[in-house]
Each structure stands twice: as structure tokens, then as C-alpha cells.
FIDO-977435 format. One record per residue (C-alpha): x, y, z; residue in one letter. Coordinates in steps of 0.25 Angstrom, whole numbers, plus 2048, in hexadecimal, padded with zeros to 3 digits. Each point is the difference from the previous one (the first is absolute). Layout:
<rs>
XYZa...
</rs>
This chain:
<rs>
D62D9C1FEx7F3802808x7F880E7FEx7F9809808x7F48087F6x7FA80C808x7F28007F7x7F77F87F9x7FE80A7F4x8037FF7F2x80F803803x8027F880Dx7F77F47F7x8098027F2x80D7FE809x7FD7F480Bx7FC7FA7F1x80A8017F7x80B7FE80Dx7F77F2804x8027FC7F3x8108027FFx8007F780Dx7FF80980Cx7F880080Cx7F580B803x7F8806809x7F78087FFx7FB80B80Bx7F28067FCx7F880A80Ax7F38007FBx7F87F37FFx8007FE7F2x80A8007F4x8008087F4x80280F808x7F980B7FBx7FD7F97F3x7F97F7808x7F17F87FAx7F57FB805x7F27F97FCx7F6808806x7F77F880Ax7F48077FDx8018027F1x8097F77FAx80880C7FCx8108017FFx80580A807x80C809800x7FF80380Fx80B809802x7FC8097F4x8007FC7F0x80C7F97FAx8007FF7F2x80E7F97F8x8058077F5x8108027FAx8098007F6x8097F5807x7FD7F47F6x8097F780Cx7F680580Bx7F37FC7F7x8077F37FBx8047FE810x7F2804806x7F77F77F6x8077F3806x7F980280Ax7F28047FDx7F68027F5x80080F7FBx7F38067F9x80180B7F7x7FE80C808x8008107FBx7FE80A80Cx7F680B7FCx80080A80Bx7F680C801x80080B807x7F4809805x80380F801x7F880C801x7F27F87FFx8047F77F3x8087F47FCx80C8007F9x80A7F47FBx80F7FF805x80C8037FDx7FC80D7F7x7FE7FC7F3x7F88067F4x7F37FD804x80380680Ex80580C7FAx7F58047F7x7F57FC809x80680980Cx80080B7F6x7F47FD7F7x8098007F4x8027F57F5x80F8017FCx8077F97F8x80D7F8808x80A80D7FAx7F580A803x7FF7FB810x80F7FE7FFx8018117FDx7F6801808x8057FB80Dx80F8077FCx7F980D801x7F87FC80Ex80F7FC806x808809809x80B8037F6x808807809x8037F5808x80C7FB7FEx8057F6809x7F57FC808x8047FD80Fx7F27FC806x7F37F97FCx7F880E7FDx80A8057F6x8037F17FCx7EF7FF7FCx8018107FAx80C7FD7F8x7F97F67F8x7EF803801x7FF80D804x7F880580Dx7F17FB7FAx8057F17FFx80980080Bx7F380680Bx7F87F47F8x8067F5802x80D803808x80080880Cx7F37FC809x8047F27FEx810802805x7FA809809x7F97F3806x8097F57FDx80C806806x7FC80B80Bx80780A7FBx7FF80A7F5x8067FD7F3x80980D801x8077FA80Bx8027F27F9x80C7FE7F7x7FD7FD7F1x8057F4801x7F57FA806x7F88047F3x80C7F97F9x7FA8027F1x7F28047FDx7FA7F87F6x7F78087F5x7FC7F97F5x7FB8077F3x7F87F27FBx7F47FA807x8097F5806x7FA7FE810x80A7F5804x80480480Cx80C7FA7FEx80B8007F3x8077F3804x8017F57F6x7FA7F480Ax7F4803808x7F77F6806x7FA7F9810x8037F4805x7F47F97FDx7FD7FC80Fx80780C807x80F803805x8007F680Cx8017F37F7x80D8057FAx80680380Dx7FC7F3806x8067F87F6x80E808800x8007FC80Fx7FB7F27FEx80F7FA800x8057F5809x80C809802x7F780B805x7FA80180Ex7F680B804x7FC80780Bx7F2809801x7FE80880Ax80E800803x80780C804x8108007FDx8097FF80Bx80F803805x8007F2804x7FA7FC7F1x80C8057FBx80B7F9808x7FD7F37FAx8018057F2x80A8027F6x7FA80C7FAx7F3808801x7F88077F5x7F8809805x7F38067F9x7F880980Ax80480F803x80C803802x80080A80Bx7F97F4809x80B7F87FFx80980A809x7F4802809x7FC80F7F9x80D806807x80280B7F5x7F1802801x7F47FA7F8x8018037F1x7F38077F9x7F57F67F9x7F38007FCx7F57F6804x7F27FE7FAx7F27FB807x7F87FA7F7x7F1801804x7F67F37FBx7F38027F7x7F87F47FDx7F68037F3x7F87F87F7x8038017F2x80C8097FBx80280C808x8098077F7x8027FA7F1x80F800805x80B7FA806x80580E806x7FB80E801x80880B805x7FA80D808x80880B7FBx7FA80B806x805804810x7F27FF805x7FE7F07FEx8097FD80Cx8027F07F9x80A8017F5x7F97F57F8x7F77F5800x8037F27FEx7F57F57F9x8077F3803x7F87F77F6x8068087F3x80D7FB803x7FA7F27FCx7F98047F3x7FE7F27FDx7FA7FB80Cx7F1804801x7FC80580Dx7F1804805x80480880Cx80B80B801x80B80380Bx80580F7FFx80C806808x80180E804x80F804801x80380C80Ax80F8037FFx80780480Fx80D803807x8067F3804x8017FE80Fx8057F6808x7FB7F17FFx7F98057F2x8037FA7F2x80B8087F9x7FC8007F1x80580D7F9x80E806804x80080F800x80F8037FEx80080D804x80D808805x8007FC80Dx7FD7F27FDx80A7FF7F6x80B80780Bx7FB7F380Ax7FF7F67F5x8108047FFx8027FE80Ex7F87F37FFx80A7FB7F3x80D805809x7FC7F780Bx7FB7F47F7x80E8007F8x8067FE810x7F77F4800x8057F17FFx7FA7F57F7x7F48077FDx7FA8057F5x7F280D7FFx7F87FD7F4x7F48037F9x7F480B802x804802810x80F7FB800x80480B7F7x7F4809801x7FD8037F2x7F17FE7F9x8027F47F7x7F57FA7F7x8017F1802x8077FF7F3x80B807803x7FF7F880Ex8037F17F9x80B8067F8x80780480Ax7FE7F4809x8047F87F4x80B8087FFx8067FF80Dx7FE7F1802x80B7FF7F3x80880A807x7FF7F880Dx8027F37F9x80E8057FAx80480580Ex7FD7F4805x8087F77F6x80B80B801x8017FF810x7FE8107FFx7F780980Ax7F18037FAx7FE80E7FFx7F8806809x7F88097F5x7FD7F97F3x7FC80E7FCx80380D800x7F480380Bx8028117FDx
</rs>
């Protein structure tokens, strides 16, 4: 069969793959001049530094078949995250943990101690949290929660945490140890020369022909048998139910000699700092030695058009036109949504190869079984 692939991400990648090599023929479509998407890496010209130019992406999962999968292609380096935050004028490590807790309070408890102690800071009387304020209170208590919590939503989502749902604050992790792995995953690690290589090689297929700076087209699809399309699903019916809600972020360039921060990332918790956090570029590289330093400053904004959707906000009234958009998809012939856009859910990159594994099986089967692809591989509410 001959394939259309809307997107040159890690989903659209993982699938023209693993279909290239069952035989097929793909094409892939790719907007932006370069492959990799928001994962996307680059040498620095001026530095020799490795970038993350859309923001940081650092693997990490349970999923031993992703790991195994993802290291065909590339070198991982052992890798921990160790984020820190800066709130009300000091420096603090992240998530919460033991160390956090007693240096915000000027205590030295014991892991049981601080584990009482944080009960009897939390909002008890909150039952069933329904936003990210009582979420946060349930679990920290209003000190913790105006710390760490609450400038920082205030800044990364443009709204007040008492109008977000809980959800978005999914599980808060508090750790009574002095564990600062960001992280709990069992493999963690970087590509030891970025992103970009590992989705240059998935699309370096003689059965794979691809297309940059390529919008996708009606007439694209007319000489196809089926098209799997990655990018945002309200585009593909042209935003007729309306544009649903996303967040974008700028990123403002420092150049510095040295280390500017002693970090990877520092998050700004406090409203006042109008950047959420700061991004030292060579620290995601500690075995690479670097005289000079590259620093982003992320500004998190309502996405408008012709910006870069990155975070999708979900609520209500996105969620009522993310319905009408699945409605019209599901009308929709030999076509497939998926991935971050497709199905407009926030997805760690993970979770992104899975599924793309997942549903080039799927589409295999249907294939052999001469029965239609689904048009959701996933269930995108």
C-alpha cells in the first residue's frame, strides 16, 4: 500500500518505520524545515553546544520495549534530571522532598516526622479535590502550595489554579527521602548526540520518501491509500468548530562564559519573575565539556495562530470542541489523527513511541485482514 504520514515527529517517524519495513510505501509530509519536531536538536554554531531548541527533552519510562526500541538508534548517556526551583529569594530542590521540606521550614525531620508534619499542613477537609488549588491544598497545605505551586501555574497556564481542573496536577509527588530525581522511571538517559539522529535514521528507509517544508494537501491525499495524520486536529477541518486552547512558549537567548546556573533547569515560582524557568543547555551533556554557556529564558503565552502549539489546556470548552472535532473525524475516510496534535493530549515522548508502535501492529493486522484502520488508535478524551 502507499502511505501518506502528516509529520515528521516521533509518531509520524516510529510509523513510516516500522510500515517501510513490512514492505509499504511512505511519504512523508513535514511543515517545518527540519525533522525531529518539537524534540528537535542541534549543534550550536557558536558554541558547539547541543540544543533542545523547542525546550528540554529528557527520556525516561517504565516501558522496557520503548528503551530497547529507542537505543537501536542512538547512544544513550546516563542522564538524572535535578531540577530546582527559586522561591521567595532562595533555592530549593524539585519535586518536594525531605530536604525541601525542612529547609523551607528551618526544621530537621526525620522522614516520619516531615511525613506528620506535612498531614497536618494539608487541607483535610478536602475531599474530592475538583481544581488545581484544592488538588495542591489536599496534599501540602496553603505554605507549600504558595511556594512552589501557584505563581508558577499562574505563569505557565494564564489562569488561576482555581479555575484549572485537578487533573492537570495529576499526582503530586512528595517525597519524605532526599531523592531529587525528578523523575521515578526505571530508564533515564540522552541521546548522546541529541533527538534529530534517532529520527533521521527511522526515516532513512528506501521505502520512505520525505517531504520538508511541505504542507499536506487535498490533492496529497487522492493518490494515497490511507493518511496518518499527526498535526492538530482542528486544522485538518480548517478550525470550523473553532481553534482549540493551547499554550505556546518564547524562549529568549543568553550567551555567558562559564556556568551560569550550576543546573540544567531552574524554575521561578514566584508570579513576579514573568519567565517560568531557565534553561542551561550544556548540562544536558554533562560529559561533554563546554567553556562557553548558552541559556534559554521560557515565557509561557496563549497560543495564537501561526504559533507553535506545545501544552493543550483541556479545559471545558475545549474539551466540548475536542468532541465535536472526534464526531467529525470518525465521519472521515482512510484517515487516521494521532499523536500530541491528532488527539490533542500532552504526551511525553515515551508514551508518543508506544503508541506509534502500537498502531503500526494495529495497522499491519488490518492490513493483512483487508479490514478498515481505525480512525483513533486511542481513546483521545
Amino acid at each position: 500500500m502507499h502511505f501518506a504520514i502528516v509529520g515528521a515527529g516521533f509518531t509520524g517517524a516510529v510509523l513510516a518505520n516500522e510500515l517501510a519495513k513490512a514492505g509499504h510505501n511512505v511519504t512523508v509530509y513535514e511543515i517545518r524545515p527540519h525533522v525531529a519536531g518539537n524534540c528537535y536538536s542541534e549543534r550550536d554554531e557558536k558554541t558547539g553546544i547541543l540544543l533542545h531548541k523547542y525546550g528540554p527533552h529528557i527520556f525516561h519510562t517504565d516501558n522496557e520495549e520503548v528503551w530497547n526500541y529507542v537505543n537501536q538508534f542512538t547512544d544513550f548517556m546516563p542522564y538524572v534530571n535535578r531540577v530546582k526551583t527559586t522561591s521567595q529569594g532562595n533555592v530549593y530542590s524539585l519535586p518536594i522532598n525531605l530536604l525541601t521540606i525542612n529547609q523551607y521550614f528551618g526544621k530537621t525531620l526525620s522522614p516520619k516526622e516531615a511525613n506528620d508534619f506535612i498531614k497536618s499542613l494539608a487541607d483535610g477537609e478536602i475531599d474530592e479535590p475538583q481544581t488545581f488549588e484544592e488538588q495542591a491544598m489536599k496534599f501540602v497545605g496553603k505554605d507549600l502550595y504558595e511556594a512552589f505551586f501557584k505563581g508558577y501555574t499562574l505563569k505557565q497556564w494564564g489562569r488561576s489554579p482555581k479555575e484549572l481542573p485537578a487533573s492537570i496536577l495529576k499526582r503530586l509527588p512528595v517525597r519524605f527521602n532526599y531523592d531529587d530525581n525528578y523523575f521515578n522511571h526505571k530508564y533515564q538517559g540522552m541521546p548522546k548526540n541529541g533527538y534529530t539522529p534517532i529520527v533521521e535514521r527511522l526515516l532513512d528507509h528506501a521505502n520512505i520518501t520525505l517531504h520538508l517544508n511541505t504542507p499536506f494537501s487535498s490533492e496529497n491525499k487522492v493518490s494515497v491509500d490511507h493518511v496518518f495524520y499527526t498535526g492538530p486536529i482542528d486544522a485538518w477541518f480548517n478550525y470550523n468548530a473553532g481553534r482549540l486552547g493551547y499554550r505556546t512558549l518564547d524562549f529568549v537567548r543568553e550567551d555567558h562564559e562559564g556556568d551560569y546556573q550550576g543546573c540544567a533547569v531552574m524554575n521561578y515560582a514566584d508570579e513576579k519573575v514573568p519567565y517560568t524557568r531557565i534553561s542551561e543547555h550544556k548540562h544536558f551533556s554533562p560529559w561533554e565539556e563546554q567553556e562557553r554557556t548558552v541559556i534559554f529564558k521560557e515565557y509561557s503565552r496563549k497560543c495564537e495562530e501561526g504559533d507553535i502549539p506545545y501544552y493543550p489546556i483541556r479545559l471545558v470548552n475545549e474539551k466540548t470542541m475536542l468532541n465535536a472535532y472526534i464526531g467529525k473525524a470518525k465521519k472521515e475516510k482512510n484517515v487516521s489523527f494521532m499523536g500530541r496534535l491528532g488527539t490533542y493530549r500532552y504526551l511525553d515522548m515515551d508514551v508518543t513511541i508506544a503508541e506509534a508502535l502500537d498502531a503500526s501492529r494495529k495497522t499491519l493486522d488490518c492490513v493483512n485482514k483487508n479490514k478498515p484502520i481505525p480512525v483513533f488508535f486511542v481513546n483521545p478524551l
